[in-house]
matplotlib code that plots the C-alpha trace (Angstrom):
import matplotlib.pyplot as plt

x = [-20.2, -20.2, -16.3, -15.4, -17.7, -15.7, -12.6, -13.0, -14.4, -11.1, -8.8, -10.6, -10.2, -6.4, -6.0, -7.6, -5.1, -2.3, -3.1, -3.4, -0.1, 1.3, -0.1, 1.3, 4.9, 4.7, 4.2, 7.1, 8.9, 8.4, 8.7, 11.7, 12.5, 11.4, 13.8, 16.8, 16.0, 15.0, 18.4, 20.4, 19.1, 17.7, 13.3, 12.1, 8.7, 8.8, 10.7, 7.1, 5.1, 7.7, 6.9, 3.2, 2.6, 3.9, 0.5, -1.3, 1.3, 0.4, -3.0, -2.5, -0.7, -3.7, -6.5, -4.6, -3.6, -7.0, -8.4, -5.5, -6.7, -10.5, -9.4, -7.5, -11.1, -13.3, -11.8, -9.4, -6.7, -4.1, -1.0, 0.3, -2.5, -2.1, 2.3, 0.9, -1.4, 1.2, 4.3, 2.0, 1.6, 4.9, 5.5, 3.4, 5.3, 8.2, 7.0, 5.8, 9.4, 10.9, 8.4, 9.5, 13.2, 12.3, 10.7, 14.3, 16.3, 13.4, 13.5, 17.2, 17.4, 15.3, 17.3, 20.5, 19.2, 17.5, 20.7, 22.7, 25.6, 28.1, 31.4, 31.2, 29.7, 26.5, 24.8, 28.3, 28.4, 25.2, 24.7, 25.8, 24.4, 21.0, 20.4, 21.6, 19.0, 16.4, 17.1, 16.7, 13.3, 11.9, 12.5, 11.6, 8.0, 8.5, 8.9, 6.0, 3.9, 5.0, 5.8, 8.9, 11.5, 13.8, 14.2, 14.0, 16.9, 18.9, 17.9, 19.6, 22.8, 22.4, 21.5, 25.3, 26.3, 24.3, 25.2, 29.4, 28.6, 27.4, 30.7, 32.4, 30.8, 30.9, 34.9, 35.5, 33.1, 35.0, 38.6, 37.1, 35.6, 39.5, 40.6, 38.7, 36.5, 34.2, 32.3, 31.6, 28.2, 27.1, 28.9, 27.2, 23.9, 25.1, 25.9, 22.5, 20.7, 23.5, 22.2, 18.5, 19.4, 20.9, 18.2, 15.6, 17.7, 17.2, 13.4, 14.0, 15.8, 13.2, 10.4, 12.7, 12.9, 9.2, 8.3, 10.7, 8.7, 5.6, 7.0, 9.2, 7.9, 11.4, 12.5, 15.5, 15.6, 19.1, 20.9, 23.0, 21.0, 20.0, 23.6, 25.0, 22.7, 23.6, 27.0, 26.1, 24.8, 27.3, 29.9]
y = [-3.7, -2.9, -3.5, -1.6, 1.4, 1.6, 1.1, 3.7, 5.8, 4.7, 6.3, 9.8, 10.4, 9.3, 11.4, 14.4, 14.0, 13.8, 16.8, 18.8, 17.2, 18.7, 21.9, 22.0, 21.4, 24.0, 26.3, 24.8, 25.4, 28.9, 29.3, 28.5, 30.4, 33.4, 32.5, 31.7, 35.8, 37.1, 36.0, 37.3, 41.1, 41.1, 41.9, 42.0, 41.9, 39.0, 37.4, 38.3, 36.5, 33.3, 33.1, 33.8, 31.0, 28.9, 28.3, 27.7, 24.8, 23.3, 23.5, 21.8, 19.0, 18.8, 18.3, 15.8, 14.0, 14.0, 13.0, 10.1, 8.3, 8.7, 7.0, 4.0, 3.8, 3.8, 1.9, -0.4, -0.2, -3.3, -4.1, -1.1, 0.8, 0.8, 1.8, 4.6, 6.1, 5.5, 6.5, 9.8, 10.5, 10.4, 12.7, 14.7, 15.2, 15.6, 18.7, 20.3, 20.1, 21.6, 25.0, 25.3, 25.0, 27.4, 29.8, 29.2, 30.6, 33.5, 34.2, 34.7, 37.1, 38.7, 39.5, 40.1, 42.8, 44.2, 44.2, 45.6, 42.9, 42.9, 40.9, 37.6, 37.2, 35.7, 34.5, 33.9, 31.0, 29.1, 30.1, 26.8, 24.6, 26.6, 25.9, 22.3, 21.7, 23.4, 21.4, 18.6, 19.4, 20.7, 17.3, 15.3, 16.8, 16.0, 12.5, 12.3, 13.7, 11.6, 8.1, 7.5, 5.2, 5.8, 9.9, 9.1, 7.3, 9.5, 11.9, 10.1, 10.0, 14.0, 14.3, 13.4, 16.5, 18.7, 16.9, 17.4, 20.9, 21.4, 20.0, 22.4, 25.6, 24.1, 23.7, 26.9, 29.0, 27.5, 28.8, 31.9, 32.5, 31.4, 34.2, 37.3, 36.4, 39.3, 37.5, 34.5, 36.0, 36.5, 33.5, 31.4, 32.5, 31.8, 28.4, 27.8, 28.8, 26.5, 23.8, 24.5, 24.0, 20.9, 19.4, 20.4, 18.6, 15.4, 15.3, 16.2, 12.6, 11.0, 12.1, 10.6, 7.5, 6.8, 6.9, 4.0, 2.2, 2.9, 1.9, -1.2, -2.0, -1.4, 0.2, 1.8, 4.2, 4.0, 1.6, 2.3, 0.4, 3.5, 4.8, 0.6, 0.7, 3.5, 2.6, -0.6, 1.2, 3.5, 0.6]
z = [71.4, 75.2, 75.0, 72.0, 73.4, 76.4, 75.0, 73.0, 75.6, 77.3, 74.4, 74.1, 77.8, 78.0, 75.0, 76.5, 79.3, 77.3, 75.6, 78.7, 79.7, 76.4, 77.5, 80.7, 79.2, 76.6, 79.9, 81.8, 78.6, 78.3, 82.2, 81.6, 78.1, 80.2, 83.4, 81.5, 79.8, 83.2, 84.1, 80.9, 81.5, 84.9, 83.4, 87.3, 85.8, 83.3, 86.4, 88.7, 85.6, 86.2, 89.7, 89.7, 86.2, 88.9, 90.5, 87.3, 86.8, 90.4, 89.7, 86.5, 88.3, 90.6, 88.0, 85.6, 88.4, 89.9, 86.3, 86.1, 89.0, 87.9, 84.8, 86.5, 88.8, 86.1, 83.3, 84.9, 82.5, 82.6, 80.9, 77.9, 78.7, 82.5, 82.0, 79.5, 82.5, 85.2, 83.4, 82.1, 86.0, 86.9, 83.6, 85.4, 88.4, 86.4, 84.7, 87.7, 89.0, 86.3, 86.7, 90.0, 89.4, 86.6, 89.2, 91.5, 88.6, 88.0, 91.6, 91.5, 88.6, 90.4, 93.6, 91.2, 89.6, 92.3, 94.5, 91.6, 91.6, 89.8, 89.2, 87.2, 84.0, 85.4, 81.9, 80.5, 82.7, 82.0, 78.3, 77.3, 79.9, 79.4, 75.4, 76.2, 78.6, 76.3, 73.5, 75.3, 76.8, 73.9, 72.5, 75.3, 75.3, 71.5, 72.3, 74.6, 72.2, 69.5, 71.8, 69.8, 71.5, 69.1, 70.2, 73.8, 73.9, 72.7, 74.8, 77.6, 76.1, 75.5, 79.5, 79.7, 78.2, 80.3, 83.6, 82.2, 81.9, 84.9, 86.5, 84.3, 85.8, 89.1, 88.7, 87.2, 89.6, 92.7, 91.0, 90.4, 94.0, 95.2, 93.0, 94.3, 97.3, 96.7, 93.9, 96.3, 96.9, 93.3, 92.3, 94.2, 92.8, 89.4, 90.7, 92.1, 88.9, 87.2, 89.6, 88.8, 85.1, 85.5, 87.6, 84.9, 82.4, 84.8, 84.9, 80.8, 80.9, 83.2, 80.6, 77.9, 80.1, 81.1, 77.1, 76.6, 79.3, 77.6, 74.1, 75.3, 78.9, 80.0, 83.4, 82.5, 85.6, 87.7, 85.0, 82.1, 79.8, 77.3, 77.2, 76.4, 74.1, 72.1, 72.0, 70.7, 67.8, 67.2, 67.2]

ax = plt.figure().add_subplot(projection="3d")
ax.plot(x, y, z, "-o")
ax.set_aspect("equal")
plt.show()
Protein backbone atom coordinates (compact mmCIF):
# COMPACT_ATOMS: atom_id res chain seq x y z
CA UNK A 1 0.00 0.00 0.00
CA UNK A 2 3.09 2.14 0.91
CA UNK A 3 4.04 1.68 -2.86
CA UNK A 4 0.86 2.45 -4.55
CA UNK A 5 0.49 5.63 -2.09
CA UNK A 6 3.59 7.01 -3.29
CA UNK A 7 3.24 6.19 -6.62
CA UNK A 8 0.36 7.88 -6.86
CA UNK A 9 1.56 10.68 -4.87
CA UNK A 10 4.36 10.54 -7.61
CA UNK A 11 1.76 11.09 -10.63
CA UNK A 12 -0.32 14.08 -9.11
CA UNK A 13 2.92 16.02 -8.56
CA UNK A 14 4.43 15.32 -12.19
CA UNK A 15 1.03 16.15 -13.39
CA UNK A 16 0.85 19.41 -11.58
CA UNK A 17 4.14 20.21 -13.20
CA UNK A 18 3.16 19.54 -16.46
CA UNK A 19 0.26 21.60 -16.24
CA UNK A 20 2.27 24.57 -15.23
CA UNK A 21 4.54 23.66 -18.07
CA UNK A 22 1.42 23.94 -20.34
CA UNK A 23 0.82 27.16 -18.82
CA UNK A 24 4.02 28.60 -19.35
CA UNK A 25 3.73 27.68 -23.21
CA UNK A 26 0.42 29.14 -23.81
CA UNK A 27 2.41 32.41 -22.50
CA UNK A 28 5.37 32.00 -24.75
CA UNK A 29 2.69 31.42 -27.39
CA UNK A 30 1.07 34.56 -27.13
CA UNK A 31 4.41 36.33 -26.40
CA UNK A 32 4.93 35.55 -29.46
CA UNK A 33 1.34 36.11 -31.17
CA UNK A 34 1.75 39.59 -29.73
CA UNK A 35 5.55 40.07 -31.12
CA UNK A 36 4.92 38.80 -34.51
CA UNK A 37 1.67 41.89 -34.34
CA UNK A 38 3.91 44.38 -32.55
CA UNK A 39 5.97 43.91 -35.55
CA UNK A 40 3.20 44.00 -38.31
CA UNK A 41 1.91 47.68 -37.05
CA UNK A 42 4.64 48.81 -34.82
CA UNK A 43 1.91 48.73 -31.00
CA UNK A 44 5.10 50.20 -28.84
CA UNK A 45 2.94 49.34 -25.91
CA UNK A 46 1.79 45.81 -26.53
CA UNK A 47 5.61 45.54 -27.53
CA UNK A 48 6.41 46.99 -23.53
CA UNK A 49 3.81 44.05 -22.32
CA UNK A 50 6.27 41.49 -24.52
CA UNK A 51 9.25 42.56 -22.94
CA UNK A 52 8.03 42.92 -19.38
CA UNK A 53 5.81 39.05 -19.60
CA UNK A 54 9.33 38.14 -20.05
CA UNK A 55 10.13 37.98 -16.31
CA UNK A 56 7.01 36.17 -15.35
CA UNK A 57 8.32 33.47 -17.88
CA UNK A 58 11.95 33.37 -16.06
CA UNK A 59 10.34 33.05 -12.95
CA UNK A 60 8.30 30.27 -14.19
CA UNK A 61 11.43 28.51 -15.41
CA UNK A 62 12.78 29.00 -11.88
CA UNK A 63 9.89 27.42 -9.82
CA UNK A 64 9.18 24.28 -12.17
CA UNK A 65 12.61 23.70 -12.35
CA UNK A 66 13.16 24.07 -8.68
CA UNK A 67 9.91 21.71 -8.27
CA UNK A 68 11.52 19.16 -10.97
CA UNK A 69 14.50 18.48 -9.00
CA UNK A 70 12.47 18.27 -5.67
CA UNK A 71 10.64 15.56 -7.43
CA UNK A 72 13.72 13.53 -8.69
CA UNK A 73 14.96 14.01 -4.61
CA UNK A 74 12.04 12.81 -3.24
CA UNK A 75 10.62 10.10 -5.29
CA UNK A 76 13.44 8.72 -7.13
CA UNK A 77 11.91 8.22 -10.31
CA UNK A 78 13.80 5.49 -12.71
CA UNK A 79 13.42 4.39 -16.15
CA UNK A 80 9.92 6.09 -18.28
CA UNK A 81 9.19 7.96 -15.39
CA UNK A 82 12.71 9.38 -14.85
CA UNK A 83 12.97 10.44 -19.22
CA UNK A 84 9.39 12.04 -18.66
CA UNK A 85 10.86 14.38 -15.68
CA UNK A 86 14.22 14.94 -17.53
CA UNK A 87 12.95 15.44 -21.02
CA UNK A 88 9.97 17.80 -19.22
CA UNK A 89 13.11 19.93 -17.83
CA UNK A 90 14.82 20.34 -20.87
CA UNK A 91 11.14 21.33 -22.34
CA UNK A 92 11.47 23.67 -19.87
CA UNK A 93 14.41 25.39 -20.97
CA UNK A 94 13.17 25.20 -24.40
CA UNK A 95 10.18 27.38 -23.79
CA UNK A 96 11.95 29.92 -21.92
CA UNK A 97 14.17 30.39 -25.00
CA UNK A 98 11.50 30.91 -27.17
CA UNK A 99 9.99 33.99 -24.81
CA UNK A 100 13.12 35.60 -25.07
CA UNK A 101 13.60 35.39 -28.73
CA UNK A 102 9.98 36.42 -28.70
CA UNK A 103 11.00 39.60 -26.57
CA UNK A 104 14.14 40.11 -29.39
CA UNK A 105 11.56 40.48 -32.11
CA UNK A 106 9.19 42.73 -29.58
CA UNK A 107 12.12 44.72 -28.86
CA UNK A 108 12.77 45.34 -32.43
CA UNK A 109 9.39 46.52 -33.43
CA UNK A 110 9.81 48.57 -31.09
CA UNK A 111 12.87 50.61 -32.18
CA UNK A 112 11.32 50.43 -35.87
CA UNK A 113 8.57 52.27 -35.14
CA UNK A 114 10.04 54.47 -32.92
CA UNK A 115 12.74 55.50 -35.41
CA UNK A 116 10.17 55.83 -38.12
CA UNK A 117 11.89 53.55 -40.81
CA UNK A 118 10.92 52.99 -43.69
CA UNK A 119 11.95 51.14 -47.00
CA UNK A 120 11.37 47.28 -47.21
CA UNK A 121 8.34 45.69 -46.54
CA UNK A 122 9.32 44.57 -43.07
CA UNK A 123 6.25 42.10 -42.27
CA UNK A 124 6.07 41.25 -45.92
CA UNK A 125 9.14 39.40 -45.39
CA UNK A 126 8.41 37.16 -42.36
CA UNK A 127 4.65 36.70 -42.91
CA UNK A 128 5.31 33.26 -44.04
CA UNK A 129 8.13 32.11 -41.95
CA UNK A 130 6.04 33.62 -38.88
CA UNK A 131 2.55 31.36 -39.34
CA UNK A 132 4.90 28.44 -40.12
CA UNK A 133 6.67 28.68 -37.01
CA UNK A 134 3.33 29.16 -35.14
CA UNK A 135 1.73 26.33 -36.41
CA UNK A 136 4.26 24.41 -35.54
CA UNK A 137 4.45 25.50 -31.83
CA UNK A 138 1.06 25.49 -31.28
CA UNK A 139 1.26 21.87 -32.13
CA UNK A 140 4.31 21.05 -30.48
CA UNK A 141 2.80 22.15 -27.05
CA UNK A 142 -0.15 20.01 -28.41
CA UNK A 143 1.95 17.07 -28.52
CA UNK A 144 3.32 17.65 -25.17
CA UNK A 145 0.14 17.86 -23.75
CA UNK A 146 -1.16 15.01 -25.43
CA UNK A 147 2.46 12.64 -25.49
CA UNK A 148 1.65 11.59 -28.96
CA UNK A 149 4.62 10.27 -30.93
CA UNK A 150 2.90 10.04 -33.77
CA UNK A 151 2.38 14.30 -34.06
CA UNK A 152 5.90 14.83 -32.93
CA UNK A 153 7.33 13.39 -35.64
CA UNK A 154 5.96 15.17 -37.91
CA UNK A 155 6.66 18.04 -36.58
CA UNK A 156 10.31 17.55 -37.38
CA UNK A 157 9.77 17.15 -40.86
CA UNK A 158 7.67 20.54 -40.75
CA UNK A 159 10.87 22.25 -38.90
CA UNK A 160 12.40 21.73 -42.50
CA UNK A 161 10.03 24.15 -43.94
CA UNK A 162 10.64 26.82 -41.60
CA UNK A 163 14.50 26.46 -41.55
CA UNK A 164 14.08 26.69 -45.94
CA UNK A 165 12.29 29.73 -45.41
CA UNK A 166 14.52 31.19 -43.53
CA UNK A 167 17.29 30.75 -46.22
CA UNK A 168 14.87 32.31 -48.54
CA UNK A 169 14.59 35.72 -46.71
CA UNK A 170 18.11 35.55 -45.90
CA UNK A 171 18.90 35.27 -49.81
CA UNK A 172 16.53 37.72 -50.88
CA UNK A 173 17.28 40.35 -48.08
CA UNK A 174 21.07 40.32 -49.11
CA UNK A 175 19.95 41.08 -53.07
CA UNK A 176 17.88 43.58 -51.87
CA UNK A 177 20.48 45.42 -49.53
CA UNK A 178 22.95 45.07 -52.88
CA UNK A 179 20.17 46.97 -54.61
CA UNK A 180 19.72 50.16 -52.55
CA UNK A 181 22.16 50.26 -49.65
CA UNK A 182 20.03 52.65 -47.71
CA UNK A 183 17.71 49.85 -46.52
CA UNK A 184 20.78 47.87 -45.09
CA UNK A 185 19.92 49.27 -41.73
CA UNK A 186 16.24 48.33 -41.57
CA UNK A 187 16.97 45.27 -43.49
CA UNK A 188 19.02 43.97 -41.31
CA UNK A 189 16.44 44.25 -38.50
CA UNK A 190 13.98 42.38 -40.50
CA UNK A 191 16.66 39.74 -40.83
CA UNK A 192 17.28 39.50 -37.18
CA UNK A 193 13.58 39.12 -36.29
CA UNK A 194 13.66 36.59 -39.27
CA UNK A 195 16.46 34.91 -37.36
CA UNK A 196 14.60 34.95 -34.03
CA UNK A 197 11.70 33.26 -35.76
CA UNK A 198 13.56 30.61 -37.02
CA UNK A 199 15.31 29.75 -33.82
CA UNK A 200 11.87 29.59 -32.07
CA UNK A 201 10.89 27.07 -34.64
CA UNK A 202 14.04 25.02 -33.42
CA UNK A 203 13.31 24.73 -29.77
CA UNK A 204 9.41 24.02 -31.45
CA UNK A 205 11.35 20.91 -32.93
CA UNK A 206 13.35 20.06 -29.77
CA UNK A 207 9.95 19.92 -27.77
CA UNK A 208 8.60 17.69 -30.70
CA UNK A 209 11.78 15.63 -30.15
CA UNK A 210 12.02 15.15 -26.32
CA UNK A 211 8.17 13.66 -26.53
CA UNK A 212 9.44 10.99 -28.84
CA UNK A 213 12.03 10.23 -26.15
CA UNK A 214 9.44 10.02 -23.62
CA UNK A 215 7.14 7.84 -25.81
CA UNK A 216 9.91 5.59 -27.51
CA UNK A 217 13.02 6.08 -25.30
CA UNK A 218 14.65 7.28 -28.42
CA UNK A 219 17.37 10.12 -28.72
CA UNK A 220 16.75 11.39 -31.87
CA UNK A 221 18.64 14.82 -31.26
CA UNK A 222 21.47 15.64 -34.15
CA UNK A 223 20.40 12.57 -36.46
CA UNK A 224 18.12 12.26 -39.22
CA UNK A 225 16.24 9.51 -37.87
CA UNK A 226 12.57 11.34 -37.60
CA UNK A 227 12.91 12.71 -41.15
CA UNK A 228 14.15 8.66 -42.54
CA UNK A 229 11.54 7.72 -40.96
CA UNK A 230 8.90 9.64 -42.39
CA UNK A 231 9.99 9.03 -45.67
CA UNK A 232 9.77 5.44 -45.02
CA UNK A 233 6.20 5.98 -44.56
CA UNK A 234 5.36 8.08 -47.23
CA UNK A 235 7.19 5.54 -49.69
Amino acid sequence: MTGEHSSKQYDHELEGIRSKVLLMGGMVETQFEDAIECFRIGDTARAERVMAEDQAVNQLEVSLDDACSHLIVKRQPTANDLRTVMATIKVITDLERIGDEATKIARTAKSLHERGVVGIAHFDTVRTIARATGDLLHDALDAFARLDGKQALQLIAADEVVDHEFRTILRSTITFMMEDPRTISSALDTLWVAKAIERIGDHAKNIAEYVIYVVEGRDIRHTNVALDQIQAQAD
